[in-house]
Residue frames as qw, qx, qy, qz and C-alpha x, y, z in Angstrom:
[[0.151, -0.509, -0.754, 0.386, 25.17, 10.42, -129.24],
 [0.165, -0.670, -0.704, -0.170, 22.40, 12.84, -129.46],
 [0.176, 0.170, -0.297, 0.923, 23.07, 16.09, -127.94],
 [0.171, -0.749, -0.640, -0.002, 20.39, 17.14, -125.38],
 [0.035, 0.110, -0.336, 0.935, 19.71, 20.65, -123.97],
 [0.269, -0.551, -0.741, 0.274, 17.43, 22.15, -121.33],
 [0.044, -0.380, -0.142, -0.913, 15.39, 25.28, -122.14],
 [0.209, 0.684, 0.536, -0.449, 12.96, 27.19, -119.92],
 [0.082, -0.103, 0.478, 0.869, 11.72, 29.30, -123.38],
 [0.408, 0.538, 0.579, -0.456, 9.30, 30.89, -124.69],
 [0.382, 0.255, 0.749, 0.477, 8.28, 30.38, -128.58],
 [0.046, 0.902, 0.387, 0.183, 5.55, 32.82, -128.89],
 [0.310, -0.896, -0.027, 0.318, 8.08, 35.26, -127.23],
 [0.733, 0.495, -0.282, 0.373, 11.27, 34.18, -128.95],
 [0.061, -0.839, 0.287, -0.458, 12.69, 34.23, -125.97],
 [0.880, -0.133, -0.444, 0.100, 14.49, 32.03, -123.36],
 [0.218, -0.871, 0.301, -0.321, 16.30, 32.48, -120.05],
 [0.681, 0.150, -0.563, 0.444, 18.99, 31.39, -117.94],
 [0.487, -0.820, 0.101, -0.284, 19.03, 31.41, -113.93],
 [0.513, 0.384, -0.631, 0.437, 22.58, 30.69, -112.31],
 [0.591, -0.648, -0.431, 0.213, 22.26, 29.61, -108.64],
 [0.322, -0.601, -0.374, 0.629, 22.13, 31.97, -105.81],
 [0.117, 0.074, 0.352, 0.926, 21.11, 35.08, -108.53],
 [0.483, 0.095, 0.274, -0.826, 17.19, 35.42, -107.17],
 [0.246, 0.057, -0.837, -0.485, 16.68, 31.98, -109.80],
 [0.018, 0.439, 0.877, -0.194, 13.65, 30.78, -107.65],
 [0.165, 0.670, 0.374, -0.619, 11.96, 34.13, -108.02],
 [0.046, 0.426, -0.519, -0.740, 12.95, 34.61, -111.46],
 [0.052, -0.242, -0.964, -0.101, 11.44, 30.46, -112.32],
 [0.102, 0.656, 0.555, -0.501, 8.02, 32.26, -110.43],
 [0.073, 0.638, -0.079, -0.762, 7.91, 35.38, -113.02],
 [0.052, 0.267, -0.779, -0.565, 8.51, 33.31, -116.10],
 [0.033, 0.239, 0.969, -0.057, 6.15, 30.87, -115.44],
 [0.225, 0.704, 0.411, -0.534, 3.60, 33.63, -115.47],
 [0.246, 0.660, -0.141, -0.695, 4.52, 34.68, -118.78],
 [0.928, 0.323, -0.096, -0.160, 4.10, 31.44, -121.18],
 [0.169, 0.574, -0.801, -0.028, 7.48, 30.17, -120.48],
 [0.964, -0.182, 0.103, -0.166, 7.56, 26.44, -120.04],
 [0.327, -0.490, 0.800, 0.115, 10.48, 23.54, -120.00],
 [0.956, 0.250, -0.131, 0.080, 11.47, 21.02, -122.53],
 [0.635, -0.393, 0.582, 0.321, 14.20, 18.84, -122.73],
 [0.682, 0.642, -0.045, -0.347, 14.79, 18.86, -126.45],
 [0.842, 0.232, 0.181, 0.451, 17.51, 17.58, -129.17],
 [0.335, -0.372, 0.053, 0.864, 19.82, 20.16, -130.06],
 [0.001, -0.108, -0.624, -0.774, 17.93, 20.61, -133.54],
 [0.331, 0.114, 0.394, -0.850, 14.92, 20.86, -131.28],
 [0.645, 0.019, -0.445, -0.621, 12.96, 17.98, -133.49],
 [0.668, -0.233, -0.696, 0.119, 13.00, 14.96, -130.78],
 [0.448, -0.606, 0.086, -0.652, 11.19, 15.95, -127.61],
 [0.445, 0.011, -0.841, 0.306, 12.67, 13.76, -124.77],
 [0.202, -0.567, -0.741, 0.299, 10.42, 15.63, -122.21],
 [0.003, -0.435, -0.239, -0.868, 8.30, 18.65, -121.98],
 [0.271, -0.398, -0.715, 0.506, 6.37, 20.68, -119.25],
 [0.107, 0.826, 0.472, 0.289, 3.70, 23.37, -119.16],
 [0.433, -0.869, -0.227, -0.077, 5.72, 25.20, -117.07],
 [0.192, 0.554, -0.726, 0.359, 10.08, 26.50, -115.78],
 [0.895, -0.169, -0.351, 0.217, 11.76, 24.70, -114.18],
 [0.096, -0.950, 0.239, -0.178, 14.33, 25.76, -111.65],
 [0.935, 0.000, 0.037, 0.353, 17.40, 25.01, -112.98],
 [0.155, -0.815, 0.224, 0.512, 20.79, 26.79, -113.64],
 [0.584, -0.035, 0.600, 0.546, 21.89, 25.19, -116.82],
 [0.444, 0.567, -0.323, -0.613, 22.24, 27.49, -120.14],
 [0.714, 0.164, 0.625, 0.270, 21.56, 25.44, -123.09],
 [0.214, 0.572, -0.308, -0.730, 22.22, 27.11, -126.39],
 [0.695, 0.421, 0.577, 0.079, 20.09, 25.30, -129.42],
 [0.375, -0.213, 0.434, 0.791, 19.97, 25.52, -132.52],
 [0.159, 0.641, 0.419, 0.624, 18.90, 28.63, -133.87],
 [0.325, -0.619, -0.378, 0.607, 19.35, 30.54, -130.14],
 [0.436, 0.127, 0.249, 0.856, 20.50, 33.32, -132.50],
 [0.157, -0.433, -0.405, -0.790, 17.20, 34.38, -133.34],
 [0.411, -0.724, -0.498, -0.243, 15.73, 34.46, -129.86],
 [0.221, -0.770, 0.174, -0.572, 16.38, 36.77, -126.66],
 [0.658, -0.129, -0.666, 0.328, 18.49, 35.58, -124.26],
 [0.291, -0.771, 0.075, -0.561, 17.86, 36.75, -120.45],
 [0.736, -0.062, -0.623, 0.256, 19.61, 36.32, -117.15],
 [0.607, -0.790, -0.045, -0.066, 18.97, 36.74, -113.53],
 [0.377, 0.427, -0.384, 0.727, 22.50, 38.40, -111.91],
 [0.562, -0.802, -0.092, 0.181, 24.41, 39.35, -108.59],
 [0.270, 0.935, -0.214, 0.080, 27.09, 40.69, -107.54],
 [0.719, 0.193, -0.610, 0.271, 29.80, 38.33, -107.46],
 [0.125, 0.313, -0.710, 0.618, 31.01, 39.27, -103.79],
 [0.622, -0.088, 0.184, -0.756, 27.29, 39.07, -102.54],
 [0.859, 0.149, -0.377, -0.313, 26.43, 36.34, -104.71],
 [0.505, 0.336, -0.719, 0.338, 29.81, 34.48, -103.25],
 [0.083, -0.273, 0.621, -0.730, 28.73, 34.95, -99.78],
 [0.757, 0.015, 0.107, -0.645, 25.27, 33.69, -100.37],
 [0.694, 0.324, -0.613, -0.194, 26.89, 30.48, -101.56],
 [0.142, 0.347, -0.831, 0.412, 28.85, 30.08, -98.63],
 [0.417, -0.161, 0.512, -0.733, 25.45, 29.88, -96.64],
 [0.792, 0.246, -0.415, -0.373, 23.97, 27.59, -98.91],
 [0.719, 0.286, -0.625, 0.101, 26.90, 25.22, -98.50],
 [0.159, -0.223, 0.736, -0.619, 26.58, 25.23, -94.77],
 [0.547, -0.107, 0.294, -0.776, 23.23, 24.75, -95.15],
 [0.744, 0.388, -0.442, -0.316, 22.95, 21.96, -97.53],
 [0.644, 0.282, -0.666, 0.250, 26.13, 19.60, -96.31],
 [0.811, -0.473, -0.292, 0.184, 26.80, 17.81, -93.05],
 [0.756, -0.227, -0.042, 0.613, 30.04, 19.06, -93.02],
 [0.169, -0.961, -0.123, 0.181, 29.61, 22.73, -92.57],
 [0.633, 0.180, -0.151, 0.738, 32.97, 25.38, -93.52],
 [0.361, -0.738, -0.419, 0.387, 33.70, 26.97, -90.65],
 [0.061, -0.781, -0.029, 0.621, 33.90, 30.90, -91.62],
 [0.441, 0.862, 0.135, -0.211, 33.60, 32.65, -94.71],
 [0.095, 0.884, -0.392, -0.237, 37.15, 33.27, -95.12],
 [0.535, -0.291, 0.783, 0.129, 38.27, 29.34, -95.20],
 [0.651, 0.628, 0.427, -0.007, 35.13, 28.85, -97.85],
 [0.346, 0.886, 0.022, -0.308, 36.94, 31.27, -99.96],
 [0.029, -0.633, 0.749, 0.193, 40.58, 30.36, -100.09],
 [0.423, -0.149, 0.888, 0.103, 39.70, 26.30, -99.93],
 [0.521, 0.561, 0.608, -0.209, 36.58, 26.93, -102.05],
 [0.511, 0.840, 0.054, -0.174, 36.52, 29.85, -104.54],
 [0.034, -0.763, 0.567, 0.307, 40.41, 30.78, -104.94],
 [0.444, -0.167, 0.839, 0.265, 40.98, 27.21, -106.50],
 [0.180, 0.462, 0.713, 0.495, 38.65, 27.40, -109.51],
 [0.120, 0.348, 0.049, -0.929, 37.21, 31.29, -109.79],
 [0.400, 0.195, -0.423, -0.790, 35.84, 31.07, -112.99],
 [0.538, -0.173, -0.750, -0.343, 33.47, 27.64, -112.38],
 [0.158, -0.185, -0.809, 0.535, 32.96, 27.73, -108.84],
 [0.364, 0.290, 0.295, -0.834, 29.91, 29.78, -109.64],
 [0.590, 0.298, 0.748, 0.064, 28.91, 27.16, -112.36],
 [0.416, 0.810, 0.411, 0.041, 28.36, 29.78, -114.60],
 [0.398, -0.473, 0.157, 0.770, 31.37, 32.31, -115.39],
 [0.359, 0.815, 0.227, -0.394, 30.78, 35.30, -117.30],
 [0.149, -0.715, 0.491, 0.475, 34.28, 35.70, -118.43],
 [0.353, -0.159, 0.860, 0.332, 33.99, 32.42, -120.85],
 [0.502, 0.479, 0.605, -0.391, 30.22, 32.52, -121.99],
 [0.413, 0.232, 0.697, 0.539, 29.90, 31.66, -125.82],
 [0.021, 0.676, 0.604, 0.421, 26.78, 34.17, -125.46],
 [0.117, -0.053, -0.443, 0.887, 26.24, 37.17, -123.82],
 [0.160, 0.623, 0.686, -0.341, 22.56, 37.74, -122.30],
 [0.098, 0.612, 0.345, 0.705, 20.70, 40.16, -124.33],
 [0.349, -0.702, 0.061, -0.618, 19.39, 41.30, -120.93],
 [0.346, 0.299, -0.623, 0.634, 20.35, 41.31, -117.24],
 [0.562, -0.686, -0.258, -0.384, 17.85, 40.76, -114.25],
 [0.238, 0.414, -0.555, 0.681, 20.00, 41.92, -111.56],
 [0.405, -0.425, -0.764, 0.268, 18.98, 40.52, -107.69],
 [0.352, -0.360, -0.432, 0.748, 19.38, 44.26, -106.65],
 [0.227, 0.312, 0.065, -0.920, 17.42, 45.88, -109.13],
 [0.290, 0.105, 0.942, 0.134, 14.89, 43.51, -110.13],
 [0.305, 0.736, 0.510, -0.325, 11.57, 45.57, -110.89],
 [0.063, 0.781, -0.291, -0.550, 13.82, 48.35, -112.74],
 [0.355, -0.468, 0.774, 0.236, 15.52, 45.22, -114.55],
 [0.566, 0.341, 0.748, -0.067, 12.21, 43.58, -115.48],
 [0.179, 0.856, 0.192, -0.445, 10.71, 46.46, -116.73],
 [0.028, 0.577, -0.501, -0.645, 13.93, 47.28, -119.42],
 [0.160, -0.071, 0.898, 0.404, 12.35, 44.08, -121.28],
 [0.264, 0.067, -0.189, -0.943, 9.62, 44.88, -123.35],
 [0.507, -0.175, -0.760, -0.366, 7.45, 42.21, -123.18],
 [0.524, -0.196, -0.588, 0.584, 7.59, 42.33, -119.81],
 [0.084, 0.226, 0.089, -0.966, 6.91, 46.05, -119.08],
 [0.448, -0.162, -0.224, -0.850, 3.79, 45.50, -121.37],
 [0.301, -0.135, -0.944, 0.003, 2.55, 42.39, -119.61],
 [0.456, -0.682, -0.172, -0.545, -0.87, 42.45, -117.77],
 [0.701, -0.474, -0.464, 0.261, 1.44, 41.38, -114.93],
 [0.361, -0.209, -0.225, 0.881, 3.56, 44.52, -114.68],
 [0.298, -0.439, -0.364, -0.766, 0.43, 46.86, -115.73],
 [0.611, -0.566, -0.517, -0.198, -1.08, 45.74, -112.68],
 [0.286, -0.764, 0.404, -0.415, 1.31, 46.62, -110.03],
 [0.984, -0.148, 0.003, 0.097, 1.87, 42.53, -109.59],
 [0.790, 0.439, -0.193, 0.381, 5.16, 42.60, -110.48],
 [0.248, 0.564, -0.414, 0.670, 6.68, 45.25, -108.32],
 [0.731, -0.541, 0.060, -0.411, 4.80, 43.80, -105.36],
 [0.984, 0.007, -0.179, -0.011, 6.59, 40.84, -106.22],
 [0.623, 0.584, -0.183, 0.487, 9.57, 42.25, -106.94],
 [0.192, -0.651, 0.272, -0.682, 9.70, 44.38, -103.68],
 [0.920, -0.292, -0.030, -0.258, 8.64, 41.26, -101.27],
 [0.866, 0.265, -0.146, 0.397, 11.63, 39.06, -102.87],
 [0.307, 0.676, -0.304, 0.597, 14.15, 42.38, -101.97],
 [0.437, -0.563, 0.436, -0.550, 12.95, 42.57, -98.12],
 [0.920, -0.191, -0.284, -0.191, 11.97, 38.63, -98.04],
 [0.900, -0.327, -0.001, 0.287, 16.32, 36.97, -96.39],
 [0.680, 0.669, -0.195, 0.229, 18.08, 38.73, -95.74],
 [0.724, 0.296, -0.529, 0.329, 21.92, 37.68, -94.96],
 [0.760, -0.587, -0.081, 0.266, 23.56, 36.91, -91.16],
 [0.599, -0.116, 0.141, 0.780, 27.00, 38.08, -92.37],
 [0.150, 0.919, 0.019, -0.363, 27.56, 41.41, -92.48],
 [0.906, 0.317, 0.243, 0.139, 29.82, 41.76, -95.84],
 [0.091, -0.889, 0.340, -0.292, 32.26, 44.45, -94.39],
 [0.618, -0.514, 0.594, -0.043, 33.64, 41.55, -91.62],
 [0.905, 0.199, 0.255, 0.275, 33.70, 38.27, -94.90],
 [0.827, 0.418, 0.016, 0.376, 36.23, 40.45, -96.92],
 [0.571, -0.457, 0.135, 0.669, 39.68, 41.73, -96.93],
 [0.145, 0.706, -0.383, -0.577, 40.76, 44.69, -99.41],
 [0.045, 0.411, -0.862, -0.293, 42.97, 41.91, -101.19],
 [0.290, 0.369, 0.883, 0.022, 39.93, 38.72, -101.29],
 [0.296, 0.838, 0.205, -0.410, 37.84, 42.09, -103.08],
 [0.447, 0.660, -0.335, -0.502, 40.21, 42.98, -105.79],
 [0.186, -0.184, 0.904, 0.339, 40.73, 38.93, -106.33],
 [0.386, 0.534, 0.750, -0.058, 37.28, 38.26, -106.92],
 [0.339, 0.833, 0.073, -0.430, 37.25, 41.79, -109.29],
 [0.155, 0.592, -0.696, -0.375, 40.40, 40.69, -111.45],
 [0.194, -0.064, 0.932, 0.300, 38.76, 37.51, -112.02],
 [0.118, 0.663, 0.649, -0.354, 35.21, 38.97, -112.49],
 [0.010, 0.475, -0.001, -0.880, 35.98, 42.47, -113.95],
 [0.016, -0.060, -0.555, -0.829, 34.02, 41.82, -116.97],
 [0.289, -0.543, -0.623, -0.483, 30.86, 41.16, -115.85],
 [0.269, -0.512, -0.382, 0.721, 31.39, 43.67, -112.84],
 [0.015, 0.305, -0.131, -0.943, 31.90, 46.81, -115.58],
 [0.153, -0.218, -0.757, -0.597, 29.02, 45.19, -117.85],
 [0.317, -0.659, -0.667, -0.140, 26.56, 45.40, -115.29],
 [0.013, 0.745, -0.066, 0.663, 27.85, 48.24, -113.41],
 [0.808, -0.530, -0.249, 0.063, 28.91, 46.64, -110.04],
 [0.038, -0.872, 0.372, -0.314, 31.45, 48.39, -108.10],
 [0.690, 0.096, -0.611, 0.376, 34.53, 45.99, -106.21],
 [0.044, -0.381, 0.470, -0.795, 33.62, 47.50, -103.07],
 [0.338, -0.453, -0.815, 0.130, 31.65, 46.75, -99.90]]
């Protein structure tokens, strides 16, 4: 069978991203889309178009094609304990069947599969991103990627409007001092700790 993958990418850029859920990916899908990125569905060898769009999508799925080598990978980041907490609310929000408090979600939820319960673990990842759009320093983040930084969107001041909106826009009910214990903090850092020290996230609330 046919291998498919799913790219948001941009040819003229050489460049392609990845958005893992609950990592700013809707605001990230919004940015790209301004900068020629678009969506195909593709073969792996990228010669049989199964579907194609002028425009991202917002998905979370990395595909890696062939020839990824030669192009710039980028990904929207959080910090795992944040990020983890933003899930929980999701999954209340989403499902009939609510989990009551933060601390059950964790033990019945994360503690049983760390490394996939975020769909996306850093700790396995065939590739590492070439760049990092962190949730908490998104304008600063954009900005390190040259295309970007010269665009006529961040030249305007568009970008950090955008970028600054998105930071104040929801933000969380749970205060993240009361969701963790000492000991649920250094479990999520000993299964995390690389792509804590790679991006420079501290295990701490």
């Amino acid at each position: 069978m046919e291998k498919k993958v799913n790219l948001n990418i941009s040819d003229d850029l050489k460049s392609f991203f990845w958005a893992p859920p609950k990592t700013g990916s809707m605001h990230a899908t919004t940015i790209f889309s301004c900068l020629s990125f678009h969506f195909v569905e593709c073969s792996y060898d990228r010669n049989i178009i199964y579907n194609s769009e002028n425009f991202p999508h917002h998905n979370h799925s990395l595909s890696l094609f062939q020839g990824h080598e030669d192009y710039v990978l980028i990904s929207t980041a959080r910090n795992p304990l944040t990020r983890l907490i933003s899930t929980y609310q999701h999954h209340n929000r989403i499902n009939e069947t609510p989990i009551s408090g933060f601390k059950k979600f964790f033990s019945e939820g994360y503690c049983k599969n760390p490394f996939g319960f975020f769909t996306s673990g850093m700790n396995n990842l065939s590739r590492v991103p070439d760049y990092f759009i962190r949730i908490e320093n998104m304008f600063e983040d954009y900005m390190k990627i040259p295309f970007i930084s010269e665009s006529k969107l961040a030249k305007s001041g568009l970008l950090e409007e955008i970028c600054n909106k998105k930071k104040n826009a929801s933000p969380s009910s749970l205060n993240p001092k009361e969701c963790y214990t000492n000991d649920m903090i250094d479990f999520v850092y000993s299964n995390h700790k690389w792509y804590f020290d790679k991006l420079g996230y501290k295990p701490t609330i």
